[in-house]
C-alpha positions in Angstrom: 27.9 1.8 -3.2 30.8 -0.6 -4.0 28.6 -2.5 -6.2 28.3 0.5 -8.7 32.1 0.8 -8.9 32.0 -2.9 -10.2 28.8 -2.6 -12.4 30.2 0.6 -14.2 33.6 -0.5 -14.5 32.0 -3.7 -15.8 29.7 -1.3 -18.3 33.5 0.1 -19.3 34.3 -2.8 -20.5 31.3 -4.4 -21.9 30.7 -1.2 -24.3 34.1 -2.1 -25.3 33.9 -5.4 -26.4 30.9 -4.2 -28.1 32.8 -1.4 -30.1 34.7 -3.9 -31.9 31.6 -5.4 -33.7 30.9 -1.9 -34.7 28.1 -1.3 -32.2 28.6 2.1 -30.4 27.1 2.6 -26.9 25.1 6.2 -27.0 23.7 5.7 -23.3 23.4 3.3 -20.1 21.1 3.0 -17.2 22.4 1.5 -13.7 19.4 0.4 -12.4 18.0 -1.3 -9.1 18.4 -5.3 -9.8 20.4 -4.6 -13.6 21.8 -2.3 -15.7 21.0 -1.6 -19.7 23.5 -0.7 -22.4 21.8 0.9 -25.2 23.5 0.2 -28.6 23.4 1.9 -32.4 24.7 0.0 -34.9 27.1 1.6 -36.9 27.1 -1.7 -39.8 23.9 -2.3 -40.8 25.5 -5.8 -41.5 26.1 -6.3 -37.8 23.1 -8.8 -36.6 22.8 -8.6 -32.8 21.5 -12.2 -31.8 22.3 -14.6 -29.5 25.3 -15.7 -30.7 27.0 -12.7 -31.0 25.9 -12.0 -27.2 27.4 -15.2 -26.0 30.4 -14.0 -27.8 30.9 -10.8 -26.4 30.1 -12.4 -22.6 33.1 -14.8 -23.2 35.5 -12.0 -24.2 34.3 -10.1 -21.5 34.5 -13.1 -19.2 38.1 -14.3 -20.1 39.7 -10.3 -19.8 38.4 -10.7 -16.4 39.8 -13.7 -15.4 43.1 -12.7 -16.8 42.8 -10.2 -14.1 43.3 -7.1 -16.8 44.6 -4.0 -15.1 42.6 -0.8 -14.8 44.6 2.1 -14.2 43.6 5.8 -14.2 45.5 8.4 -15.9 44.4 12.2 -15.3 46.0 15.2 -17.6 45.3 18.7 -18.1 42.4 19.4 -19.9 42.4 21.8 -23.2 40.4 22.1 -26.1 42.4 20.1 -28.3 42.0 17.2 -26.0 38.2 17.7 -25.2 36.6 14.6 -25.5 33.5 13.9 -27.3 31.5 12.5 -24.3 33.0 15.5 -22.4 29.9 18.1 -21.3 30.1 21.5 -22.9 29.8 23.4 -19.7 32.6 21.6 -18.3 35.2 23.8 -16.8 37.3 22.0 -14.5 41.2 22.0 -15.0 41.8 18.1 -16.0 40.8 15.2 -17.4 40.5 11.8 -15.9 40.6 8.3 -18.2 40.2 5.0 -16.6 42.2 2.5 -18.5 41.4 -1.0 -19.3 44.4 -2.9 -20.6 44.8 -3.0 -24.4 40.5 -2.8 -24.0 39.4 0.5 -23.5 40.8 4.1 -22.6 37.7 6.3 -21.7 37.1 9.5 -19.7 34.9 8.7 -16.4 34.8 10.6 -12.7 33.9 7.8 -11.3 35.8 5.3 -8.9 37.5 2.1 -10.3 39.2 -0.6 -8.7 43.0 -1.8 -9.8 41.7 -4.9 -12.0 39.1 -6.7 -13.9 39.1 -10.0 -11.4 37.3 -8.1 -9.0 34.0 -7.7 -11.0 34.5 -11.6 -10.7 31.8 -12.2 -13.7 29.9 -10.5 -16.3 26.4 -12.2 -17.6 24.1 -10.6 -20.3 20.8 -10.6 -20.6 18.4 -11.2 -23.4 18.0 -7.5 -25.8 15.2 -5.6 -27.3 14.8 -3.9 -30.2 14.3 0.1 -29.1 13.9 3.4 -30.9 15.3 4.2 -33.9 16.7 0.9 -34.4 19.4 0.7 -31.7 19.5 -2.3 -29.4 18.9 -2.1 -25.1 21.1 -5.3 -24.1 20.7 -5.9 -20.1 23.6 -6.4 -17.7 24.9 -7.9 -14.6 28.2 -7.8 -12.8 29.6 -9.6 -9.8 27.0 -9.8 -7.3 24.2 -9.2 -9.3 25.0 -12.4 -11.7 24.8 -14.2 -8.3 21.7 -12.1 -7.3 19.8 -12.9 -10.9 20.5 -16.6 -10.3 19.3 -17.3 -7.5 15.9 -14.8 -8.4 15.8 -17.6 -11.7 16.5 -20.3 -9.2 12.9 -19.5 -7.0 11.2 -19.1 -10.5 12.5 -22.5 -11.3 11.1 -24.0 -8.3 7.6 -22.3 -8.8 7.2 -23.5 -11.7 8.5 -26.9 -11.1 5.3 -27.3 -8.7 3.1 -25.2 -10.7 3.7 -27.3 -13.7 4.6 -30.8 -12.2 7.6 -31.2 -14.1 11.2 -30.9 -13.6 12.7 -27.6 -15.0 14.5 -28.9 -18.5 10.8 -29.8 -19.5 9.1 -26.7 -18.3 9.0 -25.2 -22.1 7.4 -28.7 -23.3 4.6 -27.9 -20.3 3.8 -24.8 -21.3 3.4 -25.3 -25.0 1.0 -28.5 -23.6 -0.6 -26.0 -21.8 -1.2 -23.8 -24.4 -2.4 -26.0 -27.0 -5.2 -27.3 -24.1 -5.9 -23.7 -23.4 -6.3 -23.3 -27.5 -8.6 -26.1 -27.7 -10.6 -24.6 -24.6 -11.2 -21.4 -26.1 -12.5 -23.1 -29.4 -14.7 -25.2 -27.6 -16.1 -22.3 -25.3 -16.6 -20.3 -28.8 -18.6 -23.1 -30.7 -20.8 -23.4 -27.2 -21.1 -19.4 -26.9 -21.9 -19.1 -30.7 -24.6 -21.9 -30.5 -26.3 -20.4 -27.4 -26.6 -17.1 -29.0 -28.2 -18.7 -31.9 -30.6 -20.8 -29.9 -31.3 -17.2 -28.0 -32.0 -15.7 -31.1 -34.0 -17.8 -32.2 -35.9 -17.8 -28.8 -36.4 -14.1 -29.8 -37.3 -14.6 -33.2 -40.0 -17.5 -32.4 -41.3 -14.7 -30.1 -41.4 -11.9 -33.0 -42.9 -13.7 -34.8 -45.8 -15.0 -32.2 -46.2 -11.2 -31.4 -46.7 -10.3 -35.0 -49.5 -12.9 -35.6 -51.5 -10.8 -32.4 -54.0 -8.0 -33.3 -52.7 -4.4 -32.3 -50.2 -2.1 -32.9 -48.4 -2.3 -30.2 -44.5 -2.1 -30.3 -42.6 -5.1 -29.2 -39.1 -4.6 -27.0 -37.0 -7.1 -26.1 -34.1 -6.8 -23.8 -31.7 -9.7 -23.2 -28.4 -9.6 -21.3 -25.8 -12.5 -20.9 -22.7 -11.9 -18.0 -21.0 -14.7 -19.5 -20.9 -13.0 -22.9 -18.6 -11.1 -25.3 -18.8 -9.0 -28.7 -19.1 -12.6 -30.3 -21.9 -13.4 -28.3 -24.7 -10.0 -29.1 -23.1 -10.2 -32.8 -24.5 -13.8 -33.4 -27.6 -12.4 -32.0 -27.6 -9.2 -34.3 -27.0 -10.8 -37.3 -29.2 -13.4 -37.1 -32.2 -10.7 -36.1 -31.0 -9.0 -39.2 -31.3 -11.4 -41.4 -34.5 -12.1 -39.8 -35.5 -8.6 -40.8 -34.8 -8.4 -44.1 -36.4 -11.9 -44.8 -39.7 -10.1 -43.6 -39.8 -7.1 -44.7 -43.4 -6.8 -44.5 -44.2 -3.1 -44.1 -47.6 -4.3 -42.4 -45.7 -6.0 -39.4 -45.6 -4.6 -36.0 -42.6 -2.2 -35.1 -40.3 -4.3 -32.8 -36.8 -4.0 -31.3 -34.1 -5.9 -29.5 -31.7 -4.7 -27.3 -29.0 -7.2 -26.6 -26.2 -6.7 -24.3 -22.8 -9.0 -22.6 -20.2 -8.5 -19.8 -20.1 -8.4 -16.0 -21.5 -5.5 -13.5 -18.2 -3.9 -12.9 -16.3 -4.3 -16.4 -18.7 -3.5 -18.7 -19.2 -4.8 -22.2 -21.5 -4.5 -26.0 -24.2 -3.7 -26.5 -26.0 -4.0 -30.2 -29.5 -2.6 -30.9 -31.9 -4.1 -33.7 -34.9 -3.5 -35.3 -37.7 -2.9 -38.0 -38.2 0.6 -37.6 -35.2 3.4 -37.0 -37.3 5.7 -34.9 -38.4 2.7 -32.5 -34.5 1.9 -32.5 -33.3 5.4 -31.6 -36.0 5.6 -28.8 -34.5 2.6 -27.4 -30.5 3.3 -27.8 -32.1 7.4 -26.3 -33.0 5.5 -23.0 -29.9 3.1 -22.7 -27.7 6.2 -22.8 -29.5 7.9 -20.2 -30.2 4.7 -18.0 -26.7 3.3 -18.0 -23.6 5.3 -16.8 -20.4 5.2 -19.2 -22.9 4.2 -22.6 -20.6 5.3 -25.6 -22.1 4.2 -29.4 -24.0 5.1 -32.1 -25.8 3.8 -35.1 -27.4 4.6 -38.8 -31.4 3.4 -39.5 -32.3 0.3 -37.7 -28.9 -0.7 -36.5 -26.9 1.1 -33.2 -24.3 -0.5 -31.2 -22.3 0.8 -28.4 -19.9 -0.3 -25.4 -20.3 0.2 -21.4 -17.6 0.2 -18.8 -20.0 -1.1 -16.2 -24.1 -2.1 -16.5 -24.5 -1.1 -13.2 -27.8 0.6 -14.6 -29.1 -2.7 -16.2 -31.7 -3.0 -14.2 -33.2 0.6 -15.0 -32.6 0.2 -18.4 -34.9 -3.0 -18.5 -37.3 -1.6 -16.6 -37.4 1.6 -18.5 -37.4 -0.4 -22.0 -40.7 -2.3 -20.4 -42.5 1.2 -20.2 -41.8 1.6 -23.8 -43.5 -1.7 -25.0 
């Protein structure tokens, strides 16, 4: 309970400070661990960075440490001395203003102490850009300065063993990190994207086997990768596309490929390809029913869709076998 005297004397005086670069506080949040001060800016000039943070923490930092009284002052409250911040339905018979020395003269019900040197610091946190263009700055007074340190204090050590590096080189670790994890993710692409050709090409050599047979048999493929993404079944479309419209044989037996990526639980594409729309809306017609959560649709030979979960995989494959 003390500690919200201190953190909303110490919001007193921080909005304060604040008011001087033009930068009028419209609301503020205690909160559990820190507070927020919201702030418009009345000069469109006024460029709220770190610098002009720093600077406010100072001032803020020196009026305590000059011990600043804080007095109260209570009159009689009329309409000609209404405040602004002062609720319409107010009807009580005064008005109490806590006083910070040659700082700030405010109306407030709440309890203050006698000076400034008992909120022993003020630290401010890094702000945010919020709606319509007014700027949330975080707070902490007094304990919670102490409280936030020591919380960045366990971090550091964390990620001192995490990273195997002393803390002032932690941001030189990371971005080391993320380059290698850059390079990673290139190197997984190129693999992905060459396995998916090399599968469609498997499917392509097998088209193209099955067109040679007698018959007019249909012929269904169904492929599914766990390991795969959107990436992966788009290699795999397009290159059965361009394989259709470089044999566009009308004599040809009707074939079509269903190709699908992700894990069990999560889900993933799922693109449908072939030589003849009917044979491709018969096919996309049974995914939809076989496989819970199937969401897409399509035009001629062409449909693609998305599943949260291929928990119906199996069915589907089984189903699409029939069909062949």
């Amino acid at each position: 309970m003390y500690n919200n005297v201190f953190i909303t004397l110490g919001q007193h005086l921080i909005s304060a400070i604040f008011d001087t670069y033009k930068l009028d506080t419209v609301s503020w949040e205690l909160g559990k661990s820190k507070s927020y001060v919201e702030l418009k800016m009345l000069d469109k000039n006024t460029k709220v960075d770190e610098k002009l943070l720093l600077e406010v923490e100072r001032r803020c930092n020196e009026a305590i440490m000059k011990g600043t009284p804080v007095t109260v002052k209570t009159v009689e409250f009329s309409e000609e001395n209404r405040p602004e911040s002062l609720p319409k339905d107010y009807v009580g018979g005064f008005i109490r203003n806590v006083i910070i020395d040659s700082i700030d003269d405010n109306p407030c019900c709440g309890t203050h102490v006698k000076s400034l040197s008992d909120l022993l610091c003020v630290k401010l946190g890094i702000h945010e850009n919020v709606r319509g263009g007014n700027i949330k700055v975080p707070f902490y007074v007094g304990q919670r300065v102490i409280d936030a340190f020591h919380f960045s204090l366990g971090n550091e050590k964390k990620l001192s063993i995490l990273l195997s590096d002393a803390p002032e080189r932690h941001p030189d670790a990371v971005t080391r990190l993320n380059k290698q994890q850059r390079e990673m993710n290139k190197t997984i692409r190129n693999i992905l994207k060459d396995f998916a050709m090399s599968t469609a090409q498997g499917m392509i050599q097998k088209l193209t086997s099955g067109n040679s047979d007698n018959g007019d048999a249909s012929t269904i493929i169904s492929h599914h990768y766990e390991n795969g993404n959107l990436d992966y079944v788009h290699v795999i479309a397009s290159e059965l596309d361009r394989y259709i419209k470089s044999n566009g044989d009308a004599t040809q037996r009707p074939f079509c490929v269903v190709v699908s990526a992700g894990s069990t639980n999560d889900g993933g594409p799922v693109f449908i390809v072939g030589n003849q729309d009917s044979l491709v809306k018969k096919c996309a017609d049974v995914a939809a029913e076989m496989v819970s959560g199937l969401k897409g649709g399509g035009r001629g030979c062409k449909w693609q869709g998305k599943s949260s979960s291929w928990k119906g995989l199996d069915k589907l494959h089984a189903a699409l076998e029939k069909l062949d």
